[in-house]
C-alpha positions in Angstrom: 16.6 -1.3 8.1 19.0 -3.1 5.4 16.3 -3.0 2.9 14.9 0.8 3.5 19.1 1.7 3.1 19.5 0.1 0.1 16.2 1.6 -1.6 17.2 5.1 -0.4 20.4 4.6 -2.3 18.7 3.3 -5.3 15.9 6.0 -5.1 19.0 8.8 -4.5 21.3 6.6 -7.7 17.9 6.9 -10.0 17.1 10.8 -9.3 21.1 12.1 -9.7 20.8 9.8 -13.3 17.9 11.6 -14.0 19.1 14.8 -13.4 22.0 14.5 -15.1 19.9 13.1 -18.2 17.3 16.4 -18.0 18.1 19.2 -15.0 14.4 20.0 -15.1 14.0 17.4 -12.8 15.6 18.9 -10.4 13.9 21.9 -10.6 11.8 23.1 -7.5 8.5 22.9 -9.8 9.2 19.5 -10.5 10.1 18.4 -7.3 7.0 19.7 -5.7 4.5 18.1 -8.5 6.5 15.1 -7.4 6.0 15.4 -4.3 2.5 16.0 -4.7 2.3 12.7 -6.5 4.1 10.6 -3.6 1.5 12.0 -1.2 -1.7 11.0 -3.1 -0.5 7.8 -4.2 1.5 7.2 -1.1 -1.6 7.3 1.7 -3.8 4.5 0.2 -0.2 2.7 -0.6 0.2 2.5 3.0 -2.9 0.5 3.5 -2.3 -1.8 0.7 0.8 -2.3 2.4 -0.8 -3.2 5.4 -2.9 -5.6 4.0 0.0 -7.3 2.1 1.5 -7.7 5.7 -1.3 -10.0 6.9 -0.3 -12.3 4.1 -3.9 -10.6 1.9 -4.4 -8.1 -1.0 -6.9 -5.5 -2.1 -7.7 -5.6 -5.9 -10.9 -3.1 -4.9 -8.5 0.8 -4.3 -9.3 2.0 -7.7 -13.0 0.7 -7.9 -13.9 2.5 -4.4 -12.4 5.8 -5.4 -14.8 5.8 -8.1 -17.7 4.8 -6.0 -16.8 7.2 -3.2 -15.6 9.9 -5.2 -18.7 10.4 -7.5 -20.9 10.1 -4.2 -18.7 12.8 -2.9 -19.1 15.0 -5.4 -22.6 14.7 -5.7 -22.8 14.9 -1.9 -21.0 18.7 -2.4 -22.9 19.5 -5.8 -26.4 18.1 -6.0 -27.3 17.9 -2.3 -25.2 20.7 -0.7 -24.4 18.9 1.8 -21.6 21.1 3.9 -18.0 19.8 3.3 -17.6 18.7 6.8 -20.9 16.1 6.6 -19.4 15.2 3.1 -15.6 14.0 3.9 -17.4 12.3 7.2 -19.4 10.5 4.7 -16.7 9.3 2.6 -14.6 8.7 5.1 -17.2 6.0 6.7 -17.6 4.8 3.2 -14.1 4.1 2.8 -14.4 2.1 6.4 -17.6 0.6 5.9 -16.4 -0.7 2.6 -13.4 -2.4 4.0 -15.0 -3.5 6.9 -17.3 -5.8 4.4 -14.5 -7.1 2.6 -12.6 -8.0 5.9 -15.6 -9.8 7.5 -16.3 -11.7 4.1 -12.6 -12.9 4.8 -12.6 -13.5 7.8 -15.8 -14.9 8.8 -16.8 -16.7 5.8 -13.4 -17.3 4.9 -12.8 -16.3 1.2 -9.8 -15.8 -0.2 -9.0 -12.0 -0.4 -7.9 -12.4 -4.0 -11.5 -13.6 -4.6 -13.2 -10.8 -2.3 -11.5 -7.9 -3.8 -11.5 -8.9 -7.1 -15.5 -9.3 -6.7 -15.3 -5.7 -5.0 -13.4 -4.3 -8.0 -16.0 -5.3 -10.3 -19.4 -4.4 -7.8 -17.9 -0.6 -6.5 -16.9 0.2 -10.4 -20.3 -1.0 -11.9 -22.5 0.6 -8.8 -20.6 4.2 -9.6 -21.8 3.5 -13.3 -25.0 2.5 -12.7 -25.1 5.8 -10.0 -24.3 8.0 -12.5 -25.7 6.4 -15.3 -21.9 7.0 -17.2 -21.8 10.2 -16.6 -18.8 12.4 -15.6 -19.8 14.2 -12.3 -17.7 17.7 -11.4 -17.7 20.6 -9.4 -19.3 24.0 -9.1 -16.7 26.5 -7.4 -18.8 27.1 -4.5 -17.4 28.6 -1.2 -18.1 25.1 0.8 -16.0 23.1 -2.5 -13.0 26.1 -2.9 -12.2 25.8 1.1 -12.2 21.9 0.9 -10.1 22.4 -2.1 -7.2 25.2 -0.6 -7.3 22.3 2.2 -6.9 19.0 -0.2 -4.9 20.5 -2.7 -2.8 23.5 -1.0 0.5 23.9 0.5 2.2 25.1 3.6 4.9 26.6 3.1 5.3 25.5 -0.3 5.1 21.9 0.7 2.2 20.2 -1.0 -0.6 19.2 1.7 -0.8 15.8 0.4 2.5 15.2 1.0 2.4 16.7 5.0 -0.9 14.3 5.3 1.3 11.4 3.6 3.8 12.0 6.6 1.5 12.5 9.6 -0.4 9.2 8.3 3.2 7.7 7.9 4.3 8.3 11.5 1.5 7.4 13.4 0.6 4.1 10.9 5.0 3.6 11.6 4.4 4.1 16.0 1.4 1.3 15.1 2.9 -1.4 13.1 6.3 -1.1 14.9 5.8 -0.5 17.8 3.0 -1.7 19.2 1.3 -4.9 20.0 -0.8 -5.1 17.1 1.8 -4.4 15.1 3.3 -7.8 16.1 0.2 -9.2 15.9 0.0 -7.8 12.1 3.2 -9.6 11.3 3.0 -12.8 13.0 -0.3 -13.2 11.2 1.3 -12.8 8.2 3.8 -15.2 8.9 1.7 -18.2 10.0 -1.7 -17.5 10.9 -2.7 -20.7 12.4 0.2 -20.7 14.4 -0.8 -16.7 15.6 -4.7 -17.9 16.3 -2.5 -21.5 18.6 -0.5 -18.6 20.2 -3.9 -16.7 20.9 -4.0 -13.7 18.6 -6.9 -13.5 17.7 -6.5 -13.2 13.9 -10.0 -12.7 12.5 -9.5 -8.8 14.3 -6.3 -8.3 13.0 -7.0 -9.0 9.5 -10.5 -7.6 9.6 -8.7 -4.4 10.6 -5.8 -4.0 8.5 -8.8 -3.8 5.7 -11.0 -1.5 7.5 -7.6 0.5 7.7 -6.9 0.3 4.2 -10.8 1.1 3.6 -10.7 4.3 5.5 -7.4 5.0 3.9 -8.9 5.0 0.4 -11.3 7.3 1.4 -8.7 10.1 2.8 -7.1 9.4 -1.0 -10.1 9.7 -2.4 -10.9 13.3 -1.5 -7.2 14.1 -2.3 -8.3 12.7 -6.0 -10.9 14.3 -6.3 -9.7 18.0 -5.9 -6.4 16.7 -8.0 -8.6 16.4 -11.4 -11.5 18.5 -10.3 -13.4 15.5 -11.8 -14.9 12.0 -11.8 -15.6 10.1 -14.3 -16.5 6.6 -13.1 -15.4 4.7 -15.6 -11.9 5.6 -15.3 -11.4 7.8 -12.1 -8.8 5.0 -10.4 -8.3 2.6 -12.7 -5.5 0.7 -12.0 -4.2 2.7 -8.4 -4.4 -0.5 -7.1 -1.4 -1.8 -8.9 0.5 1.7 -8.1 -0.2 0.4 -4.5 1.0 -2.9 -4.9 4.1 -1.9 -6.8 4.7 0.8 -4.2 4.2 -2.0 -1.4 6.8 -4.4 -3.0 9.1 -2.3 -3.7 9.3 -0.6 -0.4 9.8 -4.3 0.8 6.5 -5.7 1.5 6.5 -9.6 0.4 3.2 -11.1 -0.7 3.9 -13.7 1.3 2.7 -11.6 3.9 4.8 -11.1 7.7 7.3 -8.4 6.2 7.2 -5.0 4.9 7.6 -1.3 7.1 5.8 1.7 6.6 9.0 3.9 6.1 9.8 1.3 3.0 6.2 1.8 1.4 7.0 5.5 1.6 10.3 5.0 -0.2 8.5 2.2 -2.6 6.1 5.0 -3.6 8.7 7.6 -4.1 11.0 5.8 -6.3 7.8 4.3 -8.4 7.2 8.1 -9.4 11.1 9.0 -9.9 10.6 6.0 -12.3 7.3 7.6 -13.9 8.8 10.7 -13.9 12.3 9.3 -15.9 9.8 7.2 -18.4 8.6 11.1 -19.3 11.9 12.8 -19.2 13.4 10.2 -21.6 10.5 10.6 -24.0 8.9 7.1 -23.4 5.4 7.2 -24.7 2.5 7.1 -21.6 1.2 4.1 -22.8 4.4 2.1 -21.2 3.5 3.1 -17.9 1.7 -0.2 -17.0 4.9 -2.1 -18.3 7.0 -0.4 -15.9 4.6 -0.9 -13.4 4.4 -4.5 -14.3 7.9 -5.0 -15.0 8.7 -3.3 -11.3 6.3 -5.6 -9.5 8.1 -8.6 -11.4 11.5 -7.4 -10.0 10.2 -6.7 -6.8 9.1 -10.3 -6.4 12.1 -12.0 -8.0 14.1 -9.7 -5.8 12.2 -11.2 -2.8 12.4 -14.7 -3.9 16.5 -14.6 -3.9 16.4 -12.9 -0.3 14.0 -15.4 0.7 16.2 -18.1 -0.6 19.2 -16.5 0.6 17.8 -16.4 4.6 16.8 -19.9 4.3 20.2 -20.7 3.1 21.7 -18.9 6.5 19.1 -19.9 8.7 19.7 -23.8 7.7 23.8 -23.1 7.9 23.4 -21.6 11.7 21.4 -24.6 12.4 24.2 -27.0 11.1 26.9 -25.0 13.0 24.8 -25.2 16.0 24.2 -28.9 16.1 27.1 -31.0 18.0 29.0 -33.9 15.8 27.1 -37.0 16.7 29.7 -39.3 18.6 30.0 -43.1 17.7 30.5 -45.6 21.2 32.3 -48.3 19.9 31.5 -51.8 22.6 34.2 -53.5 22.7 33.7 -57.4 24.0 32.6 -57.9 27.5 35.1 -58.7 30.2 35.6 -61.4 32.6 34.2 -61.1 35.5 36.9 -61.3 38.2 37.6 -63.2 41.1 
């Protein structure tokens, strides 16, 4: 829990800085729209973080929100499917979509780099070639508005998204931490051939934390979908997969794989929109938003590196104190043999 203290305190340092730079921040209008924003990008975050656990990485989130979200739409729109049928649909999508990628890793044994990169380039080009380029929206039907009052509402004020980010957030938290596969998830990501010796059996695990991750990115792409009211499938994502690997780092998650926690990818998201949400407030143009992105990841790793370095450093100190001083016997010359 050191690390999940210490980014609370940063995230709670940041936001009083910022509010004493601009009080709108603090306003209740703002602090909804932000929290609005840390529940869409915060649910497919968690899966990202997931994978990023088994030692893996998906490249693919943005690409398949495009894919499933112009499917979606036209699902809705063009077809009149009833909403129900429709978010099944994506849903499976998202699932079946992760499900390939896992297999191709674990069964053919490609790197995930490799897989997902190949996935961000097929799911953007098949939404294209789907729509020939074309922007798909909605008509405000009855089936579209009730989906939308559900994806993009509030209870009691509280944005939706950001209820859904904390339901998903406890039961994924009850999974990784404290169950078996859980351990499974993280001794995988510490040394997988030494989980598949111990008998894990890792192809599952890793299979599942994308299938997770898949079905994740469906639940965010509905979310997305009723946020701009609008796909365009040459755009619609681009990038979110970086907002979920910043998120994952800085909430602790080292690409290494075998460490991370599901409360610090909440936090990791969180203080990655404060951080958006300061670059606006101070004026800074949009544009920069990829170099804080990029320039958070680049912390986020260096800041691993030294704790890394730093539990090596202990670990090989406790295993000096531990050892006993070896102890010289000095022979001295043989004695006479009596009598």
């Amino acid at each position: 829990m050191k690390k999940e203290l210490w980014l609370f305190l940063l995230l709670a340092v940041i936001s009083v800085i910022t509010g004493m730079i601009n009080p709108a921040f603090l306003s209740l209008v703002n602090l909804l729209n932000l929290a609005n924003l840390i529940g869409l990008f915060g649910v497919f975050a968690l899966g990202e973080g997931l994978v990023i656990i088994t030692g893996g990485i998906d490249l693919s989130l943005g690409s398949m929100f495009a894919l499933l979200g112009v499917v979606f739409v036209d699902l809705l729109t063009t077809y009149q499917v009833p909403w129900p049928l429709a978010l099944l649909a994506v849903l499976l999508g998202g699932l079946v979509l992760g499900a390939i990628q896992g297999v191709l890793i674990t069964r053919l044994k490609m790197q995930p780099f490799i897989v997902t990169l190949c996935g961000l380039l097929i799911y953007r080009g098949a939404a294209r070639y789907y729509t020939t380029d074309s922007t798909r929206g909605f008509g405000y039907g009855d089936e579209a508005a009730t989906l939308s009052n559900i994806a993009s509402g509030n209870l009691g004020g509280i944005p939706n998204t950001f209820i859904l980010l904390i339901i998903l957030a406890l039961i994924l938290g009850v999974l990784l931490h404290r169950s078996v596969y859980g351990r499974w998830l993280y001794a995988v990501g510490k040394n997988e051939e030494a989980a598949r010796f111990s008998g894990i059996n890792t192809d599952f695990v890793i299979a599942t934390a994308y299938i997770i991750s898949g079905g994740l990115a469906g639940i965010s792409t509905v979310m997305f979908v009723f946020y701009t009211n609008s796909v365009s499938p040459s755009s619609f994502g681009n990038f979110y997969e970086l907002y979920a690997i910043a998120a994952a780092v800085l909430g602790g998650c080292s690409l290494r794989g075998g460490e991370g926690s599901i409360l610090g990818i909440v936090l990791g998201t969180a203080l990655l929109q404060v951080l958006q949400n300061l670059v606006n407030i101070l004026g800074i143009p949009n544009s920069l938003n990829f170099a804080v992105m990029g320039s958070v990841i680049l912390v986020g790793v260096l800041a691993d590196r030294q704790l890394q370095s730093r539990r090596q450093r202990k670990m090989a100190l406790a295993s000096l104190a531990r050892t006993p001083p070896k102890t010289t016997v000095l022979q001295g010359e043989p004695s006479a043999p009596r009598g």
